[in-house]
C-alpha positions as CSV (number, residue, x, y, z in Angstrom):
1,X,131.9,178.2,308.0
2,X,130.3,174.4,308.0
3,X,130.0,172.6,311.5
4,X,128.6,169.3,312.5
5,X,125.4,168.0,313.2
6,X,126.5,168.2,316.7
7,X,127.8,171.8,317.0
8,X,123.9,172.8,314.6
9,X,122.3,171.1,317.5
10,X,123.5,173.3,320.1
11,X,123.3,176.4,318.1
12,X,121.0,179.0,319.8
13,X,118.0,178.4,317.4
14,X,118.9,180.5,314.4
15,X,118.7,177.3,312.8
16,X,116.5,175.6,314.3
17,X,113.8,175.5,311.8
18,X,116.0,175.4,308.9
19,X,117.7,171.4,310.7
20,X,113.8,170.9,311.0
21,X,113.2,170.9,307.1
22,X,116.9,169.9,305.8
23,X,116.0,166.2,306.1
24,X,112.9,166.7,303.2
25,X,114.4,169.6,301.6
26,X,117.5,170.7,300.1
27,X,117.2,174.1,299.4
28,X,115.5,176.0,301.3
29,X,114.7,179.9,300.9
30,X,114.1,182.9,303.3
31,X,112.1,185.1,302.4
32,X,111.3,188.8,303.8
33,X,110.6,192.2,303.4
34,X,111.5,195.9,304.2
35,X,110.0,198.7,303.8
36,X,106.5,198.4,304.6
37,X,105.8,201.1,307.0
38,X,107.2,204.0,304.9
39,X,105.8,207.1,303.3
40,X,108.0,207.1,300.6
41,X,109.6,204.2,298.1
42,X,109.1,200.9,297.4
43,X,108.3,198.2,299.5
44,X,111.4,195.6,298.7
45,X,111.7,192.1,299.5
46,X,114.3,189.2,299.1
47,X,114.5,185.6,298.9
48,X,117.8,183.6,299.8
49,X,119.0,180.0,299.6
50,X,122.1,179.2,301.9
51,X,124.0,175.7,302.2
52,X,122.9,173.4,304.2
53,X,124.6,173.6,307.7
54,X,126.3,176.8,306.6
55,X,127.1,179.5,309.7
56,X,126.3,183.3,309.1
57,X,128.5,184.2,312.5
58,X,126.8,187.5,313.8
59,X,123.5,186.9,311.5
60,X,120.4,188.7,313.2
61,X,117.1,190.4,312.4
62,X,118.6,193.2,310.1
63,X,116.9,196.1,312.3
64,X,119.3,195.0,315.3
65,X,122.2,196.0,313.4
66,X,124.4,198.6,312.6
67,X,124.8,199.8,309.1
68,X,128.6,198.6,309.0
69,X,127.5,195.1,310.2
70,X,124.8,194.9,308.1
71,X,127.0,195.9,305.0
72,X,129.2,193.3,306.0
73,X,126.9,190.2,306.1
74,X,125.7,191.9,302.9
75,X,128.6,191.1,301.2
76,X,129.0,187.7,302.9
77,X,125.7,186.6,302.7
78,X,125.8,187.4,298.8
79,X,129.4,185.5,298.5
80,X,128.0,182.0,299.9
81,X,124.4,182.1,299.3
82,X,123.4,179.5,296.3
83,X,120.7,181.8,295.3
84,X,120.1,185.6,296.2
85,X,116.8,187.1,294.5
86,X,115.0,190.8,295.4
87,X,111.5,192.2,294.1
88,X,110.5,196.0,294.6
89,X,106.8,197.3,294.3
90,X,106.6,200.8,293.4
91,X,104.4,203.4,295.8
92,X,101.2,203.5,292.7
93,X,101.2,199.6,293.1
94,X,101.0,200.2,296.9
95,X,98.4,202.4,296.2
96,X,96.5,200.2,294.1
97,X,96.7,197.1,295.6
98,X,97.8,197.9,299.3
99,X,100.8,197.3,301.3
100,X,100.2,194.0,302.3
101,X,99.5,192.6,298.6
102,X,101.9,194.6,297.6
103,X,104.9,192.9,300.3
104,X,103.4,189.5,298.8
105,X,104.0,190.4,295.6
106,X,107.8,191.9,296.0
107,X,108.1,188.4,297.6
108,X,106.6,186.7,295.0
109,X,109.2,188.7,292.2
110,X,112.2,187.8,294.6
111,X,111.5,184.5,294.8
112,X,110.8,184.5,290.8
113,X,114.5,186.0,290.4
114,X,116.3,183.0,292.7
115,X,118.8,181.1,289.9
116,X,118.2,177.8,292.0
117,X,114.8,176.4,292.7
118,X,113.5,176.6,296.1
119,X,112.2,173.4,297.6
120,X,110.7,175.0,300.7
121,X,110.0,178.8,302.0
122,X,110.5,180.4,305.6
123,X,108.2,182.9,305.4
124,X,108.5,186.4,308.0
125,X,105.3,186.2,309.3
126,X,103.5,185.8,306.1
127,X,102.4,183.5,303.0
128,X,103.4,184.2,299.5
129,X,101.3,183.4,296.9
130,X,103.3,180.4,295.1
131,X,103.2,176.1,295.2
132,X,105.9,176.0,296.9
133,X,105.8,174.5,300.5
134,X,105.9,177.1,303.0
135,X,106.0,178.3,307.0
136,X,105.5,181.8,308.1
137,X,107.4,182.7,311.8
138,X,106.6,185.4,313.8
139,X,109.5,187.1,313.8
140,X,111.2,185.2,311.4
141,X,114.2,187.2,311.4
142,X,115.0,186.7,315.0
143,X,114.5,183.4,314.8
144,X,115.7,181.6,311.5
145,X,119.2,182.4,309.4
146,X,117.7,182.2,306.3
147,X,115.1,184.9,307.1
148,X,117.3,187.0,308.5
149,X,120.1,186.4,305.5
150,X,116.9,187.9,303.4
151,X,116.2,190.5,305.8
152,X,119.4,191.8,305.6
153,X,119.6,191.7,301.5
154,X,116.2,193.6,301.5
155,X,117.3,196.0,303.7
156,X,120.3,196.8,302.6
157,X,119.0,197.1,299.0
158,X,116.7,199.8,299.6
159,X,118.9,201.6,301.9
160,X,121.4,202.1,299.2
161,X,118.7,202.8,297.0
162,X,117.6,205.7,299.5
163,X,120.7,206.9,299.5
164,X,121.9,206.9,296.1
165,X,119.2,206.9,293.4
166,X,116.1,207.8,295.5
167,X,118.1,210.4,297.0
168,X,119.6,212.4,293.4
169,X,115.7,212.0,292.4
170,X,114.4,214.0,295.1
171,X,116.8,216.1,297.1
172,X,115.5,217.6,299.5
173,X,113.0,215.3,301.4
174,X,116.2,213.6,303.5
175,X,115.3,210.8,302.0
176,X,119.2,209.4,302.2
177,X,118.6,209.9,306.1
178,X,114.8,208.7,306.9
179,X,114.8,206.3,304.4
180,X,111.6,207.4,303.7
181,X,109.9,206.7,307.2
182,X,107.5,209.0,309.0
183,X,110.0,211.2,310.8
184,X,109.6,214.9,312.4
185,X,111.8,215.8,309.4
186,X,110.5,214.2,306.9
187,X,106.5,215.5,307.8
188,X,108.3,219.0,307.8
189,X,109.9,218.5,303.9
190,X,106.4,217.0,302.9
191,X,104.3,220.2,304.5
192,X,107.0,222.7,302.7
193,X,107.1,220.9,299.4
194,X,103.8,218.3,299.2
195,X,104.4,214.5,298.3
196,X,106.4,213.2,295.1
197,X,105.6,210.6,292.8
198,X,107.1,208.4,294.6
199,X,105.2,208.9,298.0
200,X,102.6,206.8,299.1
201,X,99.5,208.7,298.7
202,X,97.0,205.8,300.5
203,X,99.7,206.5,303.4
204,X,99.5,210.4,303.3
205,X,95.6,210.3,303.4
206,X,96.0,208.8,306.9
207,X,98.2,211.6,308.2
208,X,97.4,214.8,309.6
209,X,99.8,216.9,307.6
210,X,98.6,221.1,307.6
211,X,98.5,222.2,303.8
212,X,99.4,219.0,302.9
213,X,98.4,218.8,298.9
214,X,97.8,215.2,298.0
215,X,97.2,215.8,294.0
């Protein structure tokens, strides 16, 4: 849905970065990430490029919605995007490098898959490593559409990934459920069974988890 530089300009401010930088640049890409507070997974990030004075209607940070909305801008988001790209870092990465290196880099790889050239980057409260122009927001996916377009392509990614793949791996855990967050029930499955390859074991060492094994 396209509206005029009128209707933009009375928006609620989902765009109002976005009308800042649309005079300079052309296509600009939000960038975020999900995942980083889990035990269990990769951390997994997008990057998306939408039209200029294009109109997600019911767009929001991807947390605030259901999983029925979310699936729905999914789709919509990935119909009338110019450019949709998503990087995962896997949990020994996360160990190696740590979670915040590790969200820069997922960042970095999403970015790296976009089929259109960025010319600028709305960053979720953070910088990622590249030459392209950027500005980190706190709480970027409250407060631009393209951040929140990313946020929702992240996190619908790796739910589905929870839920299918991660889920057939390693039944069990409840992973399709907690998504691989610190949960009562999730603690409980890690106590009766100990971590997998896929948990985060710098994470673990910061719980207090009886019996726990960590290697």
């Amino acid at each position: 849905m396209y509206r005029s530089t009128k209707e933009l300009s009375q928006m609620t401010d989902l765009l109002m970065y976005e009308r800042e930088y649309w005079p300079r640049y052309l296509h600009i890409a939000g960038v975020d990430e999900v995942g980083r507070g889990c035990l269990f997974g990769d951390v997994v990030a997008a990057a998306v490029i939408l039209p200029e004075g294009l109109v997600i209607e019911g767009i929001n940070d991807s947390k605030k919605l259901s999983a029925k909305k979310r699936d729905a801008l999914y789709e919509q988001i990935m119909d009338q995007a110019l450019a949709v790209g998503v990087g995962r870092v896997d949990a020994e990465t996360i160990d190696r490098i740590n979670i915040k290196q590790a969200a820069r880099l997922a960042m970095k790889m999403a970015l790296d898959q976009l089929v259109v050239t960025p010319e600028f980057l709305l960053v979720d409260a953070e910088r990622v490593d590249c030459d392209i122009p950027q500005q980190a927001i706190i709480k970027g996916d409250a407060n631009s559409q393209s951040i929140a377009a990313a946020s929702i392509i992240a996190k619908v990614t790796r739910d589905r990934l929870c839920e299918g793949e991660w889920e057939a791996q390693y039944p069990g855990y409840g992973i399709a459920v907690h998504k691989g967050y610190a949960t009562k029930a999730h603690r409980e499955q890690l106590q009766l069974h100990g971590p997998t390859p896929m948990h985060r074991r710098s994470f673990l060492k910061n719980m207090e988890i009886e019996q726990l094994s960590l290697f």
